[in-house]
N, C-alpha and C positions, 0 to 999 in steps of 0.2 A: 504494500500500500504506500502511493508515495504521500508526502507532505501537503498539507493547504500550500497553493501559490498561485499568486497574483501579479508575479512580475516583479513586486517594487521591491525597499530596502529588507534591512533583515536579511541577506540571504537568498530573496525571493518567496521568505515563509511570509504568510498572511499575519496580519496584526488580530483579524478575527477569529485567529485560532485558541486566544486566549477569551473568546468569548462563550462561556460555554452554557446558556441556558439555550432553549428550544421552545420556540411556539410557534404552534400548530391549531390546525382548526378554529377559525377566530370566526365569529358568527356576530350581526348576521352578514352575510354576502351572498351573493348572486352568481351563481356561477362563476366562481373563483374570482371574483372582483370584476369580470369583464362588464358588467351591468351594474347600475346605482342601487342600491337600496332607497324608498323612495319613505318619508316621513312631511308632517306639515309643520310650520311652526306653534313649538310648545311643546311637541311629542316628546320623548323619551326615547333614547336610543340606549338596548341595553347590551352593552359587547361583553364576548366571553371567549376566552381563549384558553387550549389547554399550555400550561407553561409549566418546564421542569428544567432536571439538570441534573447530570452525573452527581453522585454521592449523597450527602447528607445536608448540603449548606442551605441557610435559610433563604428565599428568593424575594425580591422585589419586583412590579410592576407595575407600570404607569401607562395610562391609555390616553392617547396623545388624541388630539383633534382641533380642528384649525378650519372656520369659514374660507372659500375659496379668493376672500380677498384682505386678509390677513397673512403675516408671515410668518407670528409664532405660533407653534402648538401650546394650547390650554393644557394644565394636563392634571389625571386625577388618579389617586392612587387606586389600584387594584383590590380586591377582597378575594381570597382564597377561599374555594367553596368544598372542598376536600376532592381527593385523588385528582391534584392534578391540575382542576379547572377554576378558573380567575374567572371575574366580573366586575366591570363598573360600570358606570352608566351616566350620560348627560344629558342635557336638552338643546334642542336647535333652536337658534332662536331666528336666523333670517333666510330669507329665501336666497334659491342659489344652491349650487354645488357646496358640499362639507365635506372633508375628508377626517380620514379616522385609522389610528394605524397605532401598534402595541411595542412597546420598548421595554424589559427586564434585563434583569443583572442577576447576581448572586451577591444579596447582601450579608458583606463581610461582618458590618457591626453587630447587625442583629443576630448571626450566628453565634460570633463572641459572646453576645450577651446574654443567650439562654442557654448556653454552654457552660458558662461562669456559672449560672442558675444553678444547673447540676451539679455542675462538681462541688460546690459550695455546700449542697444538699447531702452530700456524702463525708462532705469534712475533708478534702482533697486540700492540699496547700495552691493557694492561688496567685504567688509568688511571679510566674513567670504569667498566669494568666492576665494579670493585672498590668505588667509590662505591655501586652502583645495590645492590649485593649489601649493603652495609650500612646501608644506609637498608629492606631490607628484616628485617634483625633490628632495627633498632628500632622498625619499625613492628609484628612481631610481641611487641618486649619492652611496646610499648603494650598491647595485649591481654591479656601473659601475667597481668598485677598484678604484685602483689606476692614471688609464687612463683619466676618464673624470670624477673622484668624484667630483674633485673641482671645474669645470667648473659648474656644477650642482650645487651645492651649492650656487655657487654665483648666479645663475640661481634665487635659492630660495630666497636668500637676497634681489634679485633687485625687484622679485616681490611683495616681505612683505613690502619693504621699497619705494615704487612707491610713487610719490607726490603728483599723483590724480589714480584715475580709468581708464580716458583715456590710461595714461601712462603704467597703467597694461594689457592692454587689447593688447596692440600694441608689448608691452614683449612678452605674451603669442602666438603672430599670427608670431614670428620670427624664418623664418626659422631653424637657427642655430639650436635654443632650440629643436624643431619639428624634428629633426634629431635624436639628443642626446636622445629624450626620444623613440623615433621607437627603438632605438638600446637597449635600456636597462630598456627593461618592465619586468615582474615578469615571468619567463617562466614555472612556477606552474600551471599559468591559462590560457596555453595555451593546444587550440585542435587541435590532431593532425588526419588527414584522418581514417579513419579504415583501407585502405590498401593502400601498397604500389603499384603503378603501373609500370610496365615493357612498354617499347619501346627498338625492336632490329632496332639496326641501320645496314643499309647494304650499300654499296658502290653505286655511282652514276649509276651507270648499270643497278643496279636492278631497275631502275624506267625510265630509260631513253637508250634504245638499238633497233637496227634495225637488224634483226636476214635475213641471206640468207643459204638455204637447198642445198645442195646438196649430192648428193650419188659417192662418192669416185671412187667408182669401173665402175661410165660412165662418167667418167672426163677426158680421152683421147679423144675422138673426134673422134677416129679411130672406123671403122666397125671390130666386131672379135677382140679384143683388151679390156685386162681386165685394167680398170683405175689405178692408183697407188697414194702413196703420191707425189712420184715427180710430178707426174701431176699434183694433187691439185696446188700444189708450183706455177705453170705456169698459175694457174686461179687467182690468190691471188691479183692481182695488178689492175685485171678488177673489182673486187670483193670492191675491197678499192675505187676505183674513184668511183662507184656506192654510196657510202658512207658509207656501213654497216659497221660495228661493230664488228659484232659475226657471225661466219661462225658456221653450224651445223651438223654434222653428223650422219646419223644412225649409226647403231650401227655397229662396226668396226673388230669383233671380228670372230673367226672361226664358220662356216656354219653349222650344221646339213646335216648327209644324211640321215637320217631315217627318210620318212615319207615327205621327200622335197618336196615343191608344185614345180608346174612349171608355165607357161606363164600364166599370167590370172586369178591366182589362183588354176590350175589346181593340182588335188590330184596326177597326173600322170606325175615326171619330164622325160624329154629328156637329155640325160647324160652331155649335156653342159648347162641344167639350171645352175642358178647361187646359184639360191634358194633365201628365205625371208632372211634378214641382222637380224631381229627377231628372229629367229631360231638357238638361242644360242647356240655356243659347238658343239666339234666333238673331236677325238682324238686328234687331232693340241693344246685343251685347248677350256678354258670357257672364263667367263668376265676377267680376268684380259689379256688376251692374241690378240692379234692381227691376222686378215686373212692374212695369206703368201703371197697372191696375192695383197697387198695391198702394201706389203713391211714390214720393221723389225721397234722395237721398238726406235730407234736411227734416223730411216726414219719420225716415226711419230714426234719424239720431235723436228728436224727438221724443219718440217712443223709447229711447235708450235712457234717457234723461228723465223720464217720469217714472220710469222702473224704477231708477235708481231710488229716486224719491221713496219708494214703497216697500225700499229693501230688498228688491227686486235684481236680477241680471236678466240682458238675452242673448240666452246661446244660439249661435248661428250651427245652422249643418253644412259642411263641405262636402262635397259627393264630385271627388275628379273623376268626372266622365263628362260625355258631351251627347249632346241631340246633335242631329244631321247637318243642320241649320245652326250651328254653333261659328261665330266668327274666327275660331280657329282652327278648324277644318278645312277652308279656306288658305287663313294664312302660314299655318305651320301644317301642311300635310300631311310634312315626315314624320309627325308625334301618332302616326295611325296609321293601321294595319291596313293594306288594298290586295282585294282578291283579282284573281287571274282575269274576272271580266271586269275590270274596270272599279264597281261599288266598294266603298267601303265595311269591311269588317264590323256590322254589330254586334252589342253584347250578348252572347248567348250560356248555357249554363244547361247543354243537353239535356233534358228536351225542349227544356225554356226558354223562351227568344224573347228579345227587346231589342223589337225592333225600332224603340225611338229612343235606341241609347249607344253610344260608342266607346269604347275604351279607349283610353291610353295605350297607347303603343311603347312600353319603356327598356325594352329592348332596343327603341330607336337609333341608330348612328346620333341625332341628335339629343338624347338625353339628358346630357347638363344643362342646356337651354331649356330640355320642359322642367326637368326638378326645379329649376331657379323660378321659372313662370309661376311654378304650385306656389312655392314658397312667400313670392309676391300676393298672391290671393290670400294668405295669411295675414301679411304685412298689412295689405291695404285693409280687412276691415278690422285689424283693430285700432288702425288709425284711425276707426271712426267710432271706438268704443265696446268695441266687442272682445271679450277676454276669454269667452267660453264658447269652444267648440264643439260640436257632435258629430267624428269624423264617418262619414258612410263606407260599408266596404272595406277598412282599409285592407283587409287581407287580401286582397286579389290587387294590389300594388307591391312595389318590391318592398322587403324588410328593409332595405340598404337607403331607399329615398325618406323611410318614416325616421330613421333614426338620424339624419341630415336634416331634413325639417323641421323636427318640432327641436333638436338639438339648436339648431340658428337660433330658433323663434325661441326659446325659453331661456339663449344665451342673453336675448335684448330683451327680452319682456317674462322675466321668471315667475309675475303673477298668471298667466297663461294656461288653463286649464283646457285637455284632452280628453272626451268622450270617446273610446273605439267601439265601434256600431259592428262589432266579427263573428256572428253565427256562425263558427266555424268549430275546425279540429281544434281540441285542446291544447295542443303544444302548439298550435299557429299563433290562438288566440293570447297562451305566455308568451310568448317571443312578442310582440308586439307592446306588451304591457312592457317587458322588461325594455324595449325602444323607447318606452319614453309617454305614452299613453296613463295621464292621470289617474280616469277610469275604466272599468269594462262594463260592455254589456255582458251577460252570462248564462249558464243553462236555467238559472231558476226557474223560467217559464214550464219549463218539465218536469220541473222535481216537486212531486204530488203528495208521496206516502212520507210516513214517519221518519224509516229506512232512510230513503231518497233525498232529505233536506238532512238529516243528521250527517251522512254521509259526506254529504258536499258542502256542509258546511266547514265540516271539520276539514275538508283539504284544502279551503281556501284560508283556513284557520293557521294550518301547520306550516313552520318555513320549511322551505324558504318563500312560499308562495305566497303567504302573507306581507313579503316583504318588498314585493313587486307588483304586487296585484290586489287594487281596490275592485270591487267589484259593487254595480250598479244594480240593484232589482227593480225589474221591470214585470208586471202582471199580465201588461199590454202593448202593442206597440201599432201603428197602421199596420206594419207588415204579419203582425200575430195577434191571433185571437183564439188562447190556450184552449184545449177541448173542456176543459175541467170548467171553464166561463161559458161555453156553449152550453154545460148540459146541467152548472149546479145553481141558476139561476143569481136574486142577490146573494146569499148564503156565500155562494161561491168568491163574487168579488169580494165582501167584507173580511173571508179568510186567507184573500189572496193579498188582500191589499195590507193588511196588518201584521201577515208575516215579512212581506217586502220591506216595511215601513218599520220593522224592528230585529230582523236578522241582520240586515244590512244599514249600517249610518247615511248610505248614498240611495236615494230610490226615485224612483217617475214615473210616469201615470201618461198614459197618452188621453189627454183630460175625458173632452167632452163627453165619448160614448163612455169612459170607465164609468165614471160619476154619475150617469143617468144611467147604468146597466144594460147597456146595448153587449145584444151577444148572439146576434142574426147572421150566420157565415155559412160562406160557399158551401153547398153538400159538399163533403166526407175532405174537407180543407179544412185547417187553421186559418184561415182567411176573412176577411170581415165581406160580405155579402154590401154591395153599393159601397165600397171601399171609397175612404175622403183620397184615398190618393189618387180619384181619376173623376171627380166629380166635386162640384162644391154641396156640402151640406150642409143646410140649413138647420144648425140643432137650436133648440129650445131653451136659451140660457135662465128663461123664468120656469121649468119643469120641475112640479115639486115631488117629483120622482126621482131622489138623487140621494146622495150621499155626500153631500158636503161637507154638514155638521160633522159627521164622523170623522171625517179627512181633514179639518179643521180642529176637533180636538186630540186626533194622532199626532199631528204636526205641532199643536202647545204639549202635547207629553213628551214628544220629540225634544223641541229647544229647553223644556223644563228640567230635564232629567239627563247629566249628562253618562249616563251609562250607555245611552242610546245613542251617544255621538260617536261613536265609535265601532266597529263589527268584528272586533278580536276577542273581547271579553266575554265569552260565553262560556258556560256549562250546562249541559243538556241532561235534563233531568231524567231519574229512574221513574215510569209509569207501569200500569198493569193493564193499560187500553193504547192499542195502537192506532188508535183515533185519536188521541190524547197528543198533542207536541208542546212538551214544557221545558224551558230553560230559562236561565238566572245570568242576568248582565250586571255587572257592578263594575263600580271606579276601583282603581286601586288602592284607595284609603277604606272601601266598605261603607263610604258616607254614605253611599245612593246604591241602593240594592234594588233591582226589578226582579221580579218571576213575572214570565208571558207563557199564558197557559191558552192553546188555540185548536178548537174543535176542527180537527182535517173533513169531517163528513159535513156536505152541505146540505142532506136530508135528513139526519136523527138527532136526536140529543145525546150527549157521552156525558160518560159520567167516570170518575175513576181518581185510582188514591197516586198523590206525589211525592216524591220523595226529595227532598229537599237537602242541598251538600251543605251541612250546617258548619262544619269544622271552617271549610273556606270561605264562609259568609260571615264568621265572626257570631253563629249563632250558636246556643246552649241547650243541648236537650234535657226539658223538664223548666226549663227558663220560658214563658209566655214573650210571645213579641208580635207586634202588630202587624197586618196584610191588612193595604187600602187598597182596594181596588179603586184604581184612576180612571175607570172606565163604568162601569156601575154602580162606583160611588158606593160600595158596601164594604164593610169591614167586620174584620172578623179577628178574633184572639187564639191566633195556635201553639202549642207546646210544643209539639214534638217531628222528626222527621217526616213522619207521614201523615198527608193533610187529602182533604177528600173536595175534589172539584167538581160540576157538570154546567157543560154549556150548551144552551140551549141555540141552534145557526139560526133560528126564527126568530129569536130574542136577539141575541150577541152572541156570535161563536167562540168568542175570545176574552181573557180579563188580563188584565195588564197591573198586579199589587207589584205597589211600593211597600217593602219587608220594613218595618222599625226594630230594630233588636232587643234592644233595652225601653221596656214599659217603667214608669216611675212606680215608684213603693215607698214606703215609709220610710227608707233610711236617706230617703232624697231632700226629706225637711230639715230647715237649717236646724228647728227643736230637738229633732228627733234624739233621744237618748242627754 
């Protein structure tokens, strides 16, 4: 075996040969760092790594970290959690790139010092132990300078010059000293991580938003009457007491005539279809431009400006594809695919054709010039106030231009929020989150049974997935309309919509039909029957067939409670009815405890006993503690792990208590005793 070498002095031996701890597996990261770990500001980043080292010596470590436009690393001592593995833990606090990377040593002193411990404890003479111990504060008062050399020295004095052993022993276990020598050990024999690791920090939103859909152009209410921004404007306030956040739009931009579907999907329009909002471009202009009928550019920012007013964002959708009749078809032809006769390549998806849609062609010879054009359609609307996107498709673009896009775009604008719209393969849909994608859209739409959502919750739960992937629930969308809303009437929505709205911190509602319970679809399709995406509907924003109130008090449970701000803090409770899905969100301090107990059948009532993780809730069995239900407003005093529920889907299929732990008792008066 030959020697470490590096080339330089010494020999050619490495200077890191004298460095001999080892760490390994540092969590959390993402495929060996090549991807960010993705956190908001405030979170908690909690790093762990295992660190050792030949022999017996005691170790130090410090877990370094440094915002991307800072130059020194913060850094914070490690805590040993046994066999091996270290933790500590910070908080971000600004947006932007973080880095985070682990340095240990073998500390000398601290060996010494618990070594002295023992031998001391056996009546050993400590003669020479006392020597070795102050030769090593003046070796650190050589380092300290100027600052603490001399406090170190006398360090050393006191310990050579001690009157017994006891006396040394008691030197050596003093804080003070134990400080002084953490700060000024030999940084020669220190090991530093092999890589540095990345954490983008993004703003509260991106982890915590209730998203409401609607389509612009049926936001009048009127029959025969194209919607407008000022309409929107007039929704905006029902919109806000509802509690949402982020209002969304399809895509806003000029129609396609060539090739426009009509009602239903139909290849044949009627000259007042409206056509797909998909169906980018016509002569009016492409993505950067606004439908006429919609209103002007000044109209939409408008409307951005009185959201804001109501707490409100709107997130625009991108969707890079084009109608036939798109201005850059035209002028950049190479950005697309042309068959042997002559037409352009539309989008098709065997057996599915769109025929009033074209892809990108990004294979193209010119390619850098279409990536840069996308990138500009980013640029330009949020220069006009748009910070939240809802990317369509991305997976049928290449991985290589999302991770250059939204990379640029969050290099100049790190407030910048990414929705990816990917009903796709599971490792498409990671790989795209780990690019740089906020949020996801995701399977919950199909996860029905007990089984089903436990399952999947917990793997969006476990890292590393957790650590790259927010995930969005959606009940609804234009494109879906689940069977379980076809066939389990209201019942259905209210249980779809309340597990969305508290499995997940991120959720959305494609509004108008969820909220009125429209669930009329295509025979034997998930599909909605007179789909808003190829027709304007006239829905009934006064119908007092709705669910508002409900959706409006999920949404103040939501901002009231912050266990619910977040989708990692779960524990999925023990039941004896698989009807029954119950689980317990809590903060980290235990101040805010939920159990969400939600009837999966939307035709019976269930009924069935819970089992509640009391040890990790901070609760006491045989101790009384309070259940409010925030939703039925009933309360009830339980004792012990197992508590007996039923919900009735006719009634409320779900309750949502807030746990109190500790009920007051006599010994809480100032008299008492």
């Amino acid at each position: 075996m030959s020697l470490p070498n590096t080339g330089g002095e010494n020999g050619g031996l490495s200077a890191d040969g004298r460095c001999r701890v080892v760490i390994e597996n540092m969590t959390p990261q993402v495929d060996g760092g090549r991807f960010a770990v993705k956190r908001v500001v405030g979170e908690q980043v909690v790093v762990q790594a295992d660190v050792f080292c030949d022999g017996h010596d005691e170790l130090a470590a410090l877990l370094l970290y440094r915002h991307e436009n800072e130059e020194q690393w913060h850094k914070v001592p490690m805590e040993h959690l046994g066999n091996d593995r270290w933790e500590a833990r910070f908080a971000v606090s600004a947006l932007g790139t973080c880095y985070y990377t682990i340095a240990a040593r073998v500390d000398h002193f601290l060996t010494w010092h618990k070594d002295l411990a023992k031998r001391f404890a056996v009546g050993q003479d400590l003669a020479v132990d006392r020597e070795i111990g102050a030769r090593l504060c003046e070796a650190a008062g050589l380092r300290a300078g100027s600052g603490h050399a001399g406090e170190l020295r006398e360090w050393a004095s006191r310990i050579r010059q001690a009157p017994d052993d006891a006396t040394a022993v008691r030197l050596a276990e003093d804080p003070q000293l134990a400080a002084l020598m953490a700060v000024h050990y030999d940084p020669q024999l220190v090991t530093q991580a092999e890589v540095e690791l990345r954490i983008t920090v993004e703003r509260e939103r991106a982890l915590f938003s209730a998203w409401y859909e609607f389509f612009p152009r049926s936001s009048c209410g009127e029959e025969g009457r194209h919607g407008t921004f000022a309409d929107c404007e007039r929704l905006l306030p029902e919109i806000a007491r509802m509690g949402f956040d982020v209002i969304y739009f399809p895509p806003i931009h000029p129609i396609g005539r060539i090739n426009r579907k009509g009602k239903n999907n139909s290849t044949v329009a009627e000259d007042d279809d409206p056509g797909s909002p998909w169906a980018i471009g016509a002569e009016e202009g492409g993505h950067t431009e606004i439908l006429p009928e919609l209103g002007t550019l000044e109209d939409f920012r408008r409307l951005i400006g009185r959201a804001a007013e109501l707490g409100l964002e709107v997130a625009m959708d991108i969707a890079f594809q084009c109608a036939p009749d798109h201005p850059y078809v035209r002028r950049h032809p190479a950005w697309f695919r042309w068959r042997p006769d002559g037409s352009v390549q539309y989008a098709e998806n065997p057996p599915k054709k769109y025929q009033d849609i074209i892809p990108f062609d990004f294979e193209s010879a010119e390619w850098q010039d279409l990536w840069q054009e996308l990138k500009e359609v980013f640029r330009y609307w949020i220069a006009q106030g748009v910070k939240i996107f809802r990317v369509d498709n991305p997976h049928t673009k290449p991985f290589g231009f999302w991770e250059y896009a939204i990379g640029e775009i969050k290099g100049e604008h790190p407030d910048t929020i990414f929705l990816s719209e990917a009903f796709t393969r599971p490792k498409v849909t990671y790989r795209l989150a780990k690019l740089g994608f906020s949020q996801s859209y995701t399977y919950f739409s199909w996860r029905n049974t007990k089984w089903e959502l436990e399952q999947y919750m917990r793997e969006l739960a476990t890292p590393p997935v957790r650590d790259f992937f927010r995930p969005n629930f959606w009940p609804n969308t234009p494109d879906i309309l689940p069977e379980v809303l076809q066939y389990g009437g209201k019942p259905a929505f209210i249980i779809r919509f309340i597990l969305a709205a508290t499995l997940s911190s991120n959720y959305g509602i494609y509004g108008p039909p969820f909220e009125q319970f429209v669930n009329a679809g295509m025979p034997g399709k998930e599909e909605y029957k007179d789909s808003e995406k190829y027709e304007i509907r006239c829905w009934d924003w006064g119908n007092s067939e709705h669910m508002r109130e409900l959706i409006a008090r999920i949404n103040q449970i939501r901002r009231d409670n912050p266990a619910l701000q977040t989708t990692w803090n779960m524990h999925f409770c023990e039941t004896d009815n698989d009807n029954l899905l119950c689980y317990v969100k809590s903060t980290e301090e235990r101040d805010n405890l939920l159990l969400i107990a939600v009837n999966l059948d939307p035709f019976h009532t269930q009924a069935g006993k819970i089992r509640l993780p009391m040890e990790s809730l901070g609760l006491s069995p045989g101790h009384p503690f309070l259940a409010h239900d925030l939703l039925g407003e009933g309360r009830n005093i339980w004792h012990s792990e197992w508590n007996t529920i039923e919900l009735d889907p006719h009634q409320l299929p779900a309750a949502i208590f807030r746990l109190y732990p500790r009920l007051r008792r006599e010994q809480d008066f100032d008299y008492f005793m």
